[in-house]
C-alpha positions as CSV (number, residue, x, y, z in Angstrom):
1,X,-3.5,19.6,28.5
2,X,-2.8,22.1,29.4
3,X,-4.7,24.8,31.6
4,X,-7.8,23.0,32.4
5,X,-10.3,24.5,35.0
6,X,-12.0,21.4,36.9
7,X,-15.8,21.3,37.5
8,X,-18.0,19.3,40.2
9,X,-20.1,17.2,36.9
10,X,-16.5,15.9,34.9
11,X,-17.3,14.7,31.4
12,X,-14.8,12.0,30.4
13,X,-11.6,13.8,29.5
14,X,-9.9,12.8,26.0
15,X,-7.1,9.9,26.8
16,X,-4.5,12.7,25.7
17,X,-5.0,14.6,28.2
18,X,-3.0,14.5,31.1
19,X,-5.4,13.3,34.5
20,X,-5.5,16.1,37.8
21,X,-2.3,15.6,40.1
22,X,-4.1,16.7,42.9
23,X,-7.3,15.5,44.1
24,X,-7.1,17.8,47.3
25,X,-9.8,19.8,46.0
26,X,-12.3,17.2,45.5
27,X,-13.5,17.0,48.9
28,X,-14.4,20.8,49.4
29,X,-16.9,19.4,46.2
30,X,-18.7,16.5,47.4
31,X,-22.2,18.1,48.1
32,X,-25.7,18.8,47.2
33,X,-24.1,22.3,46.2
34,X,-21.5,21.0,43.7
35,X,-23.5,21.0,40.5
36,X,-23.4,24.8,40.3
37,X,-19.6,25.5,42.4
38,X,-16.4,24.4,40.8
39,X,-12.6,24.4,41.9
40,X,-10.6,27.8,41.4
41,X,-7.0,27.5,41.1
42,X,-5.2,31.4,42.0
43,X,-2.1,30.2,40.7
44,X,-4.1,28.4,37.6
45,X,-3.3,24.6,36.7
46,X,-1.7,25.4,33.3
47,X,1.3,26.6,34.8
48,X,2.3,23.6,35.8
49,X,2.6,22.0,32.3
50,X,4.0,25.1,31.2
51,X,6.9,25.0,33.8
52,X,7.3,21.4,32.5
53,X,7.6,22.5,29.1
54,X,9.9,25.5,29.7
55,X,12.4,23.5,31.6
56,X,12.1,20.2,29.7
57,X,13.2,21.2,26.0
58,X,16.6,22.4,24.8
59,X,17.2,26.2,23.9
60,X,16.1,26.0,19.8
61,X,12.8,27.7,18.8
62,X,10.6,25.7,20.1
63,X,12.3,25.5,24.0
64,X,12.7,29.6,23.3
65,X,8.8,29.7,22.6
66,X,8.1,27.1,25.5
67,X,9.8,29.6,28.4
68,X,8.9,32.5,27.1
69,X,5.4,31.4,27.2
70,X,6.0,30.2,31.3
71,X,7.6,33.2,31.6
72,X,4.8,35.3,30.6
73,X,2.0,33.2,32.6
74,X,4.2,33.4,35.6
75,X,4.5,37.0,35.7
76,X,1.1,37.3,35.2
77,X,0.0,35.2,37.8
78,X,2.8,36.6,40.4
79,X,4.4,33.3,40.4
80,X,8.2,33.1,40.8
81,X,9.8,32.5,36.8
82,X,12.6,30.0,39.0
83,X,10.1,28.4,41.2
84,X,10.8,24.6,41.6
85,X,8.3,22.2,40.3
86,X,7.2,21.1,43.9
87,X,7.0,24.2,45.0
88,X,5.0,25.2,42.0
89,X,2.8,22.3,42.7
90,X,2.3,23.0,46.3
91,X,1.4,26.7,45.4
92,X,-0.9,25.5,43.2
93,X,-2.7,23.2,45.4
94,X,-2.6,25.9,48.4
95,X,-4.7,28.1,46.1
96,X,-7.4,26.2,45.4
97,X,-11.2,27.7,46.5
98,X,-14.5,26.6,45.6
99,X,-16.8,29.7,44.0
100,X,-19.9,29.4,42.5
101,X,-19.7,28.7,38.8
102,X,-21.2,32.4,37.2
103,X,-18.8,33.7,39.4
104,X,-16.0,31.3,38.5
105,X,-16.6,31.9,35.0
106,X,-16.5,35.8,35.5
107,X,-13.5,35.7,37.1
108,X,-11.7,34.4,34.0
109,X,-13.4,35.8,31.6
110,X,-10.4,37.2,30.2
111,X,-8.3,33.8,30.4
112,X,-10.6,31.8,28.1
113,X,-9.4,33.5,24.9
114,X,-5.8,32.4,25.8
115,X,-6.1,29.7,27.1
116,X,-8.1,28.6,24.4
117,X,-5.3,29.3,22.1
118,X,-2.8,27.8,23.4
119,X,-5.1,24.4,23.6
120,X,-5.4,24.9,19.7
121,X,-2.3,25.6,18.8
122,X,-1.3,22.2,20.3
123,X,-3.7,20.5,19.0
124,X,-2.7,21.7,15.6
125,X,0.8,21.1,16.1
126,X,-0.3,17.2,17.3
127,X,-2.9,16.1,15.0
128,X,-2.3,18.8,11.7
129,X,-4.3,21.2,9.1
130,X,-6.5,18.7,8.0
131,X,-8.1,17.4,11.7
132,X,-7.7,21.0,12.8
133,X,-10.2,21.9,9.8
134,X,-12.3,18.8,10.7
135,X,-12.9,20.2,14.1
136,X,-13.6,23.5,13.2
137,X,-16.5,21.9,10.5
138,X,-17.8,19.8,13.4
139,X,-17.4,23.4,15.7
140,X,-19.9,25.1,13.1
141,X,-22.7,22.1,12.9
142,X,-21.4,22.0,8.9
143,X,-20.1,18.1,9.5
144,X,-21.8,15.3,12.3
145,X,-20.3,13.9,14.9
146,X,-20.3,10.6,12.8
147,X,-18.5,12.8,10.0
148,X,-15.9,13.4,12.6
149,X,-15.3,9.8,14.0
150,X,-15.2,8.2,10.5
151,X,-12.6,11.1,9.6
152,X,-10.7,9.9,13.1
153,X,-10.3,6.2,11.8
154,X,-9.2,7.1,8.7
155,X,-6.5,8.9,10.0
């Protein structure tokens, strides 16, 4: 789950992924409007699973990688590296605005390439090589989306 950017139309989400702890913003969607605004986060989401990690794993390589990778998102954002987690959480929620989606999407045009890395190097690390290849197939139309759930029960 980690960083997720929520929209007013939510397709189901994936049962790994880890469900919105706050709901504040849902209200400021719940219009005629909402089809083309979504929720911006100042202090993005992510950060909150990445504090979790950083401060949830021992210091080997992996718990190094883990806060050096909050560490770098914090700074980025301006967020305190040895912020609580309620704090964190509160900041988070504080920052929330509603923008219209081009917009939205303009503002993190640079995030989505991280972001999106950091989603597949977890999934790699989760489900392997092999289902990493399988979505990338499915990615480029070269396998169906049958071809990809029969690959999933075989698993």
């Amino acid at each position: 789950m980690s960083g997720t950017i929520l929209v007013a139309r939510q397709v189901k989400a994936p049962a790994r992924l880890v469900p919105a702890r706050s709901t504040a913003h849902k209200g400021m969607l719940m219009d005629e409007s909402s089809v083309t605004r979504e929720a911006h986060h100042a202090a993005p989401r992510c950060l909150l699973s990445l504090h979790e990690k950083a401060n949830g794993t021992s210091l080997d390589g992996e718990g190094i990688q883990a806060w050096l990778e909050w560490e770098w998102e914090a700074m980025r954002w301006r967020v305190p590296v040895e912020i609580s987690r309620s704090s964190l959480e509160a900041l988070v929620d504080r920052s929330t605005v509603v923008l219209e989606r081009e917009k939205h999407r303009l503002v993190h045009q640079s995030d989505w390439r991280r972001w999106g890395a950091r989603g597949g190097r977890e999934t790699l690390r989760r489900y392997g090589s092999g289902w990493f290849a399988l979505l990338a197939r499915r990615r480029w139309g070269r396998i169906s989306p049958e071809d990809l759930e029969a690959a999933r029960v075989l698993r």
